[in-house]
N, C-alpha and C positions, 0 to 999 in steps of 0.2 A: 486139358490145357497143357499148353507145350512151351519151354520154355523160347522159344525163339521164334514162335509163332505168334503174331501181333493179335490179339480181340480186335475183331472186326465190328461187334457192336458192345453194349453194355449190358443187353440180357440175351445170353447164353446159355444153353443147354449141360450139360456131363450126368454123362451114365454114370452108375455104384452096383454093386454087388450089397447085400445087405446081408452083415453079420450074424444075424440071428435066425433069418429062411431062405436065405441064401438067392433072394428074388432079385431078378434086375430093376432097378427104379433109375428116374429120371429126378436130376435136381435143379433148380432154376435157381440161380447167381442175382442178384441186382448188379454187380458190377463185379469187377475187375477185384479178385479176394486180399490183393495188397493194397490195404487202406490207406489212406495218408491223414494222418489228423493234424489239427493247428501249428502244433509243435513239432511237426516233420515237417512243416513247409518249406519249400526252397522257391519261392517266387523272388523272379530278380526284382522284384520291387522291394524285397525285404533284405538287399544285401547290405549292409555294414547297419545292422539292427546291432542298436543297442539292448542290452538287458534289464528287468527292476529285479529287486528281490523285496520284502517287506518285513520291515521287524514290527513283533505284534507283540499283544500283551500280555506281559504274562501272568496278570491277574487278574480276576473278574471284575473286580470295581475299585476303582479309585483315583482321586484327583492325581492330574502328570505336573509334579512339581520339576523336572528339568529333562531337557533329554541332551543331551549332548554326543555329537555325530564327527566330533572333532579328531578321533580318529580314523575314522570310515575314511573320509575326505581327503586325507593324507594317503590311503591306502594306494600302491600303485596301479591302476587302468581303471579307479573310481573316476565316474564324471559329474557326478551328482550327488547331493543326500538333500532331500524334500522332505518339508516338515507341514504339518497342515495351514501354520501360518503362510508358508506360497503359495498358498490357493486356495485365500480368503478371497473372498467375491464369487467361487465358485460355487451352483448348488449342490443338495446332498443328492445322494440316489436317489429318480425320482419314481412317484408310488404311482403304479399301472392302473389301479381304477380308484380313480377319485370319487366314491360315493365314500367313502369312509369318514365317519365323524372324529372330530379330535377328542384325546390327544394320536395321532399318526405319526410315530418317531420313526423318520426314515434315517438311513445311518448316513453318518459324514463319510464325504473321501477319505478323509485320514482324520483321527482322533486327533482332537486337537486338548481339552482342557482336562477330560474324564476320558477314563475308560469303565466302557459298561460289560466286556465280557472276554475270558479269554482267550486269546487270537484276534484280535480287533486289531487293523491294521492302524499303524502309528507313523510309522515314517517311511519315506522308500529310496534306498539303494539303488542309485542307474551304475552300472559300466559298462566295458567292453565285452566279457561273457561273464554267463550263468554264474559259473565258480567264483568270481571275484564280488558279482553283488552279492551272492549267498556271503562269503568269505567278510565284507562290508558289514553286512546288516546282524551279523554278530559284536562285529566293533562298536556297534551304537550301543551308549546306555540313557536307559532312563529310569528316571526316580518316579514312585510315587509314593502321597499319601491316601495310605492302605481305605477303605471302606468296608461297612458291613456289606456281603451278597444277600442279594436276593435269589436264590434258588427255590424252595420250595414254592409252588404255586398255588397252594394253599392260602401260605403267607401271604404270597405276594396279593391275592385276592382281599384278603383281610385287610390289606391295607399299611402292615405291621414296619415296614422300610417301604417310603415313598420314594424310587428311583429317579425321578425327573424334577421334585421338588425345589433346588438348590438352584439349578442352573438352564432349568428350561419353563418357557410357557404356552399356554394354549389361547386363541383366538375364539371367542363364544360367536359362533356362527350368527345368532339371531342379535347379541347386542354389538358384535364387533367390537368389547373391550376385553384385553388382556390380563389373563391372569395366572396365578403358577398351577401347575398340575397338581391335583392333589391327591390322586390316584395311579393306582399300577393298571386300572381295570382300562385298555384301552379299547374294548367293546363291550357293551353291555347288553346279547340278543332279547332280555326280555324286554329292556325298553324299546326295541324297536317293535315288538308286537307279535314276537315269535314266540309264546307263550299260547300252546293248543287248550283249548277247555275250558272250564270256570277252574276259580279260586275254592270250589268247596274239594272235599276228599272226595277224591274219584274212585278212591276202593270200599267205597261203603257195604254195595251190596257183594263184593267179593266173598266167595266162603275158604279161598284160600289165596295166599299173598306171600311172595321171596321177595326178597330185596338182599342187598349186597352195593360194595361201594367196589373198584377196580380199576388198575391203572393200565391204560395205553402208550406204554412207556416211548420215551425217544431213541430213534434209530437212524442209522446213518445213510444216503442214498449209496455211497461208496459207488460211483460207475465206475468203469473198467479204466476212463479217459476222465484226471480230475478239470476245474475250469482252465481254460488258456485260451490269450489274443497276441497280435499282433497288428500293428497299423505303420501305415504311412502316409504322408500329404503328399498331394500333387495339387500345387499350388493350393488353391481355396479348398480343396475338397481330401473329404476324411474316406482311405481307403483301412477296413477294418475286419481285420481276421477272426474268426470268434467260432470256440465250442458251444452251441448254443440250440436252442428246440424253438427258437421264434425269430428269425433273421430279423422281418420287419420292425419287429418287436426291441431286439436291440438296437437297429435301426434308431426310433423312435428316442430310445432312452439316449443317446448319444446326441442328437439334436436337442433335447432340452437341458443336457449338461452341459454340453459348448455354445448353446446359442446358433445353430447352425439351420440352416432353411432346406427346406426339400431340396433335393438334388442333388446337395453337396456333400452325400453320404452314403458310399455305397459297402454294406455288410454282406460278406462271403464266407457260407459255412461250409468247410471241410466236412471231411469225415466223421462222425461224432461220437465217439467209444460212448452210450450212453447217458441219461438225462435224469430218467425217474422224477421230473418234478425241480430237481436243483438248479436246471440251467433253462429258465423257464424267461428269466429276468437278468441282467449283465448286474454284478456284485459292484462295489466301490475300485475293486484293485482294478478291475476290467476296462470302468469306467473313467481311471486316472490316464490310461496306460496315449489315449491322444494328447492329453496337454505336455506330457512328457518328452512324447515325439515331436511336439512342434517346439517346444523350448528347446530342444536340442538340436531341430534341426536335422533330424535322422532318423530312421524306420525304431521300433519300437517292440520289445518280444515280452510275455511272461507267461509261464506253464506251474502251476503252484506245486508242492511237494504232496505225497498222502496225508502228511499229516496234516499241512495247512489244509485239504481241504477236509478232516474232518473235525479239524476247528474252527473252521469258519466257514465254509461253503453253506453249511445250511444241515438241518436236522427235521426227519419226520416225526407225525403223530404226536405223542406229547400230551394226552388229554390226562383228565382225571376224571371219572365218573361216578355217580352216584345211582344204580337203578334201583325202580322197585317195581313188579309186577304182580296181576291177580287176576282171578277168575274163579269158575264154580272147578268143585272136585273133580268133573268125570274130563275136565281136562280143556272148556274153552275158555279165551281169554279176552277179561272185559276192561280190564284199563291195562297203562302201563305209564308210566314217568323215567325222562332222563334230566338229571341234571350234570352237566360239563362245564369242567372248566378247563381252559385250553392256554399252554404256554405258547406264547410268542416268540420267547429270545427277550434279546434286547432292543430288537427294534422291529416294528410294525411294519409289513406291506403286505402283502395277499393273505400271508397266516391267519391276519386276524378274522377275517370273512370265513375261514375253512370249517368250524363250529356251525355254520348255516346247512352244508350239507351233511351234517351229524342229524341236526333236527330235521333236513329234508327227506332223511332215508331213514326218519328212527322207525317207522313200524315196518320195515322189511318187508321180506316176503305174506304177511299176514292181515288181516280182516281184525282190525282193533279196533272198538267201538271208539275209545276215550284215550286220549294221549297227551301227555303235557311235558312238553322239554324248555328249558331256559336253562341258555348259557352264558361260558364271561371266556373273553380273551384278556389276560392279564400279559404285561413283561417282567422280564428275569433277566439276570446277568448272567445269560446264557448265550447261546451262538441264535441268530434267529432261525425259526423254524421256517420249512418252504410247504409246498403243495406236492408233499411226496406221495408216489407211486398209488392213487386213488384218494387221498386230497378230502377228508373229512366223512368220505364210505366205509372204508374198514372199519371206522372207530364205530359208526353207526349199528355196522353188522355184527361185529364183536360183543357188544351191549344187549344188542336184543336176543344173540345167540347164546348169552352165558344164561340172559334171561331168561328164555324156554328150558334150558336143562336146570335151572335153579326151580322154576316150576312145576318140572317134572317130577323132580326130587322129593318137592315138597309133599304133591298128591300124589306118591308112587306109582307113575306112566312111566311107560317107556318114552325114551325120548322122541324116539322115528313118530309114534301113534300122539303126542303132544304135536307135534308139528303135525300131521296131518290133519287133525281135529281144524288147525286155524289157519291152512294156509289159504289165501285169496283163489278161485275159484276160476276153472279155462274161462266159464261164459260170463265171467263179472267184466271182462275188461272193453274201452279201456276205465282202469279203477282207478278213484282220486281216493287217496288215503286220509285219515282224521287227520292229518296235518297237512292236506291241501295238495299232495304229489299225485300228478296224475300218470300212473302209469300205461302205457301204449300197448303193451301184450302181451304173453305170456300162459306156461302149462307150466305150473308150479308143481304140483303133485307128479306129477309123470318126471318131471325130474330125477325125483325124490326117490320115486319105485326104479327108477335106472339104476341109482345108486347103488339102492336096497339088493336089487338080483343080482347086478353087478359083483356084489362084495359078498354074497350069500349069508346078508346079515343074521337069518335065525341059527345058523350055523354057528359064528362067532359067536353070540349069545351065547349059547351051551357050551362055548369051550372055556368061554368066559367064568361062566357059572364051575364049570370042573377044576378050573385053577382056583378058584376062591376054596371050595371046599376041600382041596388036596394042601391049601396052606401051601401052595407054590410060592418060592420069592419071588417071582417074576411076574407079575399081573398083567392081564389084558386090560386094554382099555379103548374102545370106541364112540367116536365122536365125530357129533355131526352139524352141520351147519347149513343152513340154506341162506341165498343172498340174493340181492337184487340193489343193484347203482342206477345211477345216473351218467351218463356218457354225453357227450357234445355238448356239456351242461352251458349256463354261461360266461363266456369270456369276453374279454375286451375285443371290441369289433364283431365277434359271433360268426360273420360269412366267414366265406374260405373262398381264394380266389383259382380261377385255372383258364387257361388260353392255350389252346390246340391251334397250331399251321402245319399245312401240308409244304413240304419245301417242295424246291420246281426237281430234284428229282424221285419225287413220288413217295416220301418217307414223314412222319411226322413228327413234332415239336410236342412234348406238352411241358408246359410252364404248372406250376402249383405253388401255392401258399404254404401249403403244407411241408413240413420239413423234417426228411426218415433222418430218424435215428437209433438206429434196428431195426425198424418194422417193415422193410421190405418195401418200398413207397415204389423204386422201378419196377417191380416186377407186379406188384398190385395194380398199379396206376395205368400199368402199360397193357395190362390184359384186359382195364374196363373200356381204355380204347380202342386196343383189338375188337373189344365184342363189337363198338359201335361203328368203326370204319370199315372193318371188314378187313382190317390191313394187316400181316404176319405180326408179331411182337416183337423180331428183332430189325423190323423198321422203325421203331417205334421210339423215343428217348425222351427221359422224364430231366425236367430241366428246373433246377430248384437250389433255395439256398443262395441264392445272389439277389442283390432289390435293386442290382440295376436291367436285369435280368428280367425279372419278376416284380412287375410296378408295386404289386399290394400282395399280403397276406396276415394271416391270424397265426399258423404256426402248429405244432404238433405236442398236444399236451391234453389230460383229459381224455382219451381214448376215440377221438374227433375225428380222426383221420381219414377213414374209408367212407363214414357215414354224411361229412359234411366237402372232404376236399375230393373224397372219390365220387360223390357227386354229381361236384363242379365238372370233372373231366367226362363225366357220363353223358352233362347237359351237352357242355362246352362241345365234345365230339360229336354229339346225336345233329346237333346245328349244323358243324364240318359236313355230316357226311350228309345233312339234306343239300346242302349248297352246290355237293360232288353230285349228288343222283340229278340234279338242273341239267346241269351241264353236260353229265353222262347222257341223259335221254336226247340230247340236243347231236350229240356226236352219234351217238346208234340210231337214231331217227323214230325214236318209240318215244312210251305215254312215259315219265317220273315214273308212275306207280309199279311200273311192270318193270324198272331196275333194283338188279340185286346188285350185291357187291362179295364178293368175299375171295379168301386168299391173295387180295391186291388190286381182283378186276373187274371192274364193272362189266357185267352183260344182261340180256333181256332174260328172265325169269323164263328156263325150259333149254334157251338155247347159249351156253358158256362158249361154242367155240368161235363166235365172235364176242371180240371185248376189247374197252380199251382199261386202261391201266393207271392207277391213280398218277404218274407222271401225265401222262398223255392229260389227264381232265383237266389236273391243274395249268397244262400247261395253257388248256383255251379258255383260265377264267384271264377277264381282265386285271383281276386284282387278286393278290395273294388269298388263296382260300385260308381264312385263321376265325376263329371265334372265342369271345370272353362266356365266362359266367361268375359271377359272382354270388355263389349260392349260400343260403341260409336253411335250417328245419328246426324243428321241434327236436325236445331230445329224445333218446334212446332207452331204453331199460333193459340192458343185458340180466342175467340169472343165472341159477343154477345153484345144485347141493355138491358138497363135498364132504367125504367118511374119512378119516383117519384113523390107522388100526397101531397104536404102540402098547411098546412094552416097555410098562417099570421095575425097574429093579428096587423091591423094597428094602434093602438094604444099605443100599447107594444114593439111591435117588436118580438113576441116572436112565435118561428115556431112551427109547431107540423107536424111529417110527418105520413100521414094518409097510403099510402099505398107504398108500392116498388114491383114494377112487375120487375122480370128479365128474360131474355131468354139466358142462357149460353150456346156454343157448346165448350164442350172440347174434339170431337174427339170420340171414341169410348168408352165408358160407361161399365167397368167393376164391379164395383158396386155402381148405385145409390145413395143408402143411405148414404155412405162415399162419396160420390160426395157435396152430399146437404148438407152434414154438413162442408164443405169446405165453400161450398157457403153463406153459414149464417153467420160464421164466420168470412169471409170476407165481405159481405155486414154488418156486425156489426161494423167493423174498419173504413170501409170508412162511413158512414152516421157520424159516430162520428167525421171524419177531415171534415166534412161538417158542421156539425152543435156545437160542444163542444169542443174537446179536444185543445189546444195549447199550448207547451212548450214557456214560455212569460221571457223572459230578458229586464232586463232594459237598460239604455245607459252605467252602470257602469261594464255590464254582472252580474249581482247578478240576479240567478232564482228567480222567485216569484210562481212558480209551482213546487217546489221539494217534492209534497204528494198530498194523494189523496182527501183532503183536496178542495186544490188549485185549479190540473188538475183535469177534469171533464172526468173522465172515464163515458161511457154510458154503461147505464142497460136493461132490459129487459124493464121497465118503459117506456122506452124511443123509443122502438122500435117497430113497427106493426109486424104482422106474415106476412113474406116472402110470395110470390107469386111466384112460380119457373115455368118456362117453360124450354123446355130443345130442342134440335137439334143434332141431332148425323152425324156430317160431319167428317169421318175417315180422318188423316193426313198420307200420303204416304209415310211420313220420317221417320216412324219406324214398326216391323211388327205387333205391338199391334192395330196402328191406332191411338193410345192416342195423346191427348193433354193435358198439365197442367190446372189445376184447384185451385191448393191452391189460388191463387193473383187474381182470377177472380173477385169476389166480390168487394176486395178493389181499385179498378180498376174504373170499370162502375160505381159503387153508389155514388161518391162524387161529378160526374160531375153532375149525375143526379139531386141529389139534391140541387146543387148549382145554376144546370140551372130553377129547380120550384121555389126555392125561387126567384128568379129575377124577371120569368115572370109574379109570382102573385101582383108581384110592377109595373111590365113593361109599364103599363095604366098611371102612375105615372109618365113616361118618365126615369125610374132606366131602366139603359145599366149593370150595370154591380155593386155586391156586393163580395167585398174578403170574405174568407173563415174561418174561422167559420161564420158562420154566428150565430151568438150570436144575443140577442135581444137588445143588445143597438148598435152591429153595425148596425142592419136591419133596428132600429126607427132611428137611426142618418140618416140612407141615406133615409127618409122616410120624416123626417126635410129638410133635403137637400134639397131635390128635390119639397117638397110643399111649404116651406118659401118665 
């Protein structure tokens, strides 16, 4: 790339020398490497954009006895201060899948009577720039009378401080009369019948049984790009800038907040530094930011600070678990029980559903006779939780992975030979598990020996053993995890939409539902219509991220992407190119069947050097060659083990993880290198819930991690070079074969790593250390166990 030389398309070539073999390699760009996100926008439709800023709360709970804005208002280039009283009649944020039973507390625009958590936004700050409403929204004060919190979720399940009693109520679906909430529980999965097995004890004939309770703590998505929008009106219709992973989807939620009818709402995604899950759904601030711009009369900007958004954007995981497992001695396993309980935040929308695929994925990789899970989603005066980065899989694989090594412990196996005694079988599938999951395909075992040779596990062992007996301070420790998710699972709408034209000069259009946000969507997208037109890739442009654009879509969340939207464009262009081979055989004077097409040109199969040229075909159809699909499948079940090799300092407590070997199969492998950079990705998020990050509240709910400061994002410092192995087992449920990949990483590595730190204490008689594993929780249970 040159600076003065224009891109001439959007996927692009450049050479590299590589660092390490000094090999030439070739790298494919999805676009243009200067990004523009929300907050860099300079569209003239945004010029004399006003600014908001929000002042939020600064305590978890309790009634707002005054706020007074009376100095903001005076400030000079204020124009505005909005208090939730201006927009009464408005609804709250609305909830994306309405199967949910009450109580469903979706949050208000702005706090008007109570505040339920801290950062809840309360009033909003318009002016002339950033710095004067920021400067504003300090001038506001408000009062409140303080409340007890709710944090612990324990409590909150017990029942012990009713959150919503005072000033909120629920509508009894079947009598339609009103009454007050009298619970924090605002799902209960065993009433709805998610309870696997009978009521008697399922470890009867057990001859040996671990159990353990363990928490799945909360953690921040932190993307690189926190939430930010921008709108304007043109006349009746809402033009709406947004960071976001489901255009339509924001779409959607901005019609039912303004009352606004198809059409009159076109949502356009920039750039989007990252999602994980948090920008799934547009928040309160997102969704005030239109009635702002029209009461004023003028375009509309907010990009939140880091801290706002790790106060309020949203938070993963969250669970609390109780398991217990069992089986005969020589190591297989006949029952197993999870019970969870899962915090919400303080307000309900998709969180509270995510305990479903806890239970959907609790017997993992494994052949479990007997399994019984019942869970609760309770609220807390906490920030609410979202469907972060695999969305109720980790906690699942986390559980049953501390479960096998608690097992193992128990009947002194090795952990590797405990897992292969149970893992589900190449010729079993596809296998529906005791809790009803039907998995599509799979070589579980073969994973597992990748791993094994990979990392020259008997070797470790023995070195392992020579540091125990030489009384080294430094202990080894390996740990291993096998996993298996759900991908394409279900979402609102389920299809994914895509529309391929050939334009008249011989190049093609594709439209998608789907919406990259990191994951390389042009250059993936563009090569599965390459394969099927026959046409180069840098004719080719992925067109996405706009709904006036792009009639319908479902969005990019869930790891759905290649297997549901790439698809579409497989279907969508395999039609395109029957429509071109018509028309081609009609111009070359031969059968359909005897044209090929490739490099751009159609000719008769044997003889290329007559051809015409996809310009030339399209130019003799009648009508623009373009085709829909609207595709849907079954879902996915990507896999795979992952070994983590650290070292504790038993003096310290302090880890250092020396290597991570993975073996991922996601199914059919359309490009590699975008595969692997999934997987780093994700193995970088999870070793970090393993080892660093935690969203920490006190008993009062006051965050003490609201920067980065505080939360301990991990760095490159922090991390070994990846060891990737790979298995390509096609999935039957779609015609690509794909599996997801994005949530793979984050998935397998936290077990892993949580199960090495334990075993290199194990000698010590530590069963079991929660998660971070920080170095004063690992020297505390280090105390523990030698005092």
């Amino acid at each position: 790339r040159h600076k003065n030389r224009p891109i001439q398309s959007r996927v692009f070539q450049v050479s590299g020398i590589c660092g390490t073999c000094s090999q030439k390699f070739w790298v494919f760009f999805a676009k243009h490497p200067c990004a523009t996100y929300t907050a860099d926008l300079k569209d003239p439709r945004l010029d004399g954009a006003v600014f908001v800023s929000f002042v939020r709360a600064t305590m978890a709970a309790g009634k707002i006895t005054s706020v007074d804005t009376s100095e903001a208002e005076q400030l000079d280039g204020v124009l505005a201060v909005y208090t939730a009283k201006d927009f009464e009649g408005m609804p709250s944020a609305p909830v994306p899948v309405p199967m949910f039973p009450a109580p469903m507390m979706s949050p208000p625009l702005l706090a008007k009577d109570d505040v339920k958590f801290m950062g809840e936004p309360i009033v909003a700050v318009v002016a002339e720039t950033a710095a004067i409403a920021a400067d504003g929204a300090e001038m506001v004060f408000v009062d409140y009378d303080p409340r007890d919190a709710v944090v612990d979720i324990k409590k909150s399940a017990a029942d012990e401080n009713i959150m919503y009693s005072d000033y909120e109520t629920v509508i009894d679906p079947e009598s339609g009369e009103t009454a007050p909430i009298a619970s924090n529980v605002a799902m209960d999965f065993a009433l709805m019948g998610m309870v696997t097995g009978t009521a008697e004890d399922i470890f009867t004939d057990c001859e040996a049984v671990a159990e353990t309770e363990l928490v799945n703590h909360r953690v921040a998505p932190a993307p690189l790009e926190g939430r930010s929008a921008a709108c304007c009106w043109e006349g009746d219709k809402l033009i709406f800038w947004n960071s976001n992973q489901s255009a339509h989807g924001a779409m959607n939620s901005l019609m039912q907040v303004h009352g606004l009818e198809a059409g009159s709402v076109q949502v356009i995604t920039p750039d989007v530094g990252g999602g994980f899950g948090q920008k799934i759904s547009p928040t309160p601030e997102e969704l005030l930011l239109p009635e702002i711009s029209k009461r004023l009369s003028r375009p509309a900007r907010w990009t939140e600070t880091r801290t706002e958004n790790m106060l309020a954007a949203g938070h993963g995981r969250a669970q609390q678990q109780k398991l217990k497992i069992g089986g005969t001695k020589d190591g297989k396993i006949q029952a197993y029980q999870l019970e969870v309980i899962a915090d919400a935040g303080a307000y309900t929308n998709m969180n509270a559903f995510l305990p479903f695929f806890t239970h959907q994925m609790s017997s993992g990789t494994y052949a479990i006779e007997k399994i019984q899970t019942g869970a609760k989603t309770v609220v807390t005066n906490t920030a609410p939780t979202v469907a972060y980065r695999g969305a109720g899989r980790p906690e699942a694989t986390l559980a049953i992975e501390r479960a096998m090594d608690l097992f193992a412990a128990e009947i002194g196996m090795d952990p590797a030979e405990v897992r292969r005694k149970n893992l589900i079988g190449k010729d079993a599938f596809p296998y529906t598990t005791a809790v009803g999951t039907e998995y599509d395909s799979g070589d579980y075992e073969r994973s597992l020996d990748e791993v094994l040779k990979a990392s020259d596990y008997e070797k470790l062992r023995k070195e392992q053993a020579a540091r125990r007996e030489s009384g080294d301070v430094k202990q080894l420790g390996i740990g291993l995890a096998c996993y298996v998710e759900v991908t394409a699972g279900p979402a609102p709408g389920g299809n994914e939409f895509a529309r391929v034209e050939i334009t008249p000069e011989g190049k093609a259009n594709v439209y998608s539902g789907a919406l990259s946000h990191g994951q390389s969507h042009a250059t993936t997208f563009a090569m599965l219509a390459s394969d099927q037109l026959g046409m180069p890739m840098e004719d080719i442009e992925l067109i996405q991220g706009d709904t006036d654009k792009v009639p319908q879509g479902t969005g990019t969340f869930g790891s759905r992407s290649l297997q549901i939207g790439g698809s579409a464009i497989h279907e969508a262009s395999g039609k395109v190119a029957e429509q071109a081979k018509e028309l081609a055989a009609t111009l070359l004077e031969a059968n359909k069947d005897d044209i090929v097409v490739e490099e751009g040109n159609f000719f008769v199969a044997g003889t290329p050097a007559v051809s015409k040229s996809w310009a030339e075909v399209a130019a003799s159809a009648k009508e623009p060659l373009t085709e829909d699909s609207d595709f849907n499948a079954n879902c996915s079940y990507p896999y795979g083990t992952h070994l983590a090799l650290v070292e504790v300092d038993t003096e310290t407590g302090q880890v250092e993880l020396l290597r991570l070997i993975s073996c991922d199969d996601s199914g059919v492998l359309l490009n590699p290198m975008i595969v692997e950079g999934q997987r780093h990705g994700g193995n970088a998020q999870g070793i970090a819930q393993a080892l660093l990050e935690e969203v920490h509240y006190d008993e009062s709910g006051t965050m003490s991690t609201s920067n980065f400061a505080d939360y301990e994002i991990i760095s490159a410092a922090e991390l070994p070079s990846f060891e990737l192995e790979t298995t390509e087992v096609p999935s039957p449920n779609n015609p690509l074969g794909a599996k997801g990949i994005g949530e793979s990483g984050a998935i397998g590595s936290t077990p892993a790593v949580q199960n090495a730190v334990v075993d290199a204490l194990s000698h010590l008689g530590i069963r079991h250390i929660d998660i971070p594993c920080t170095p004063e929780r690992v020297w505390q249970a280090i105390q523990d166990a030698t005092s």
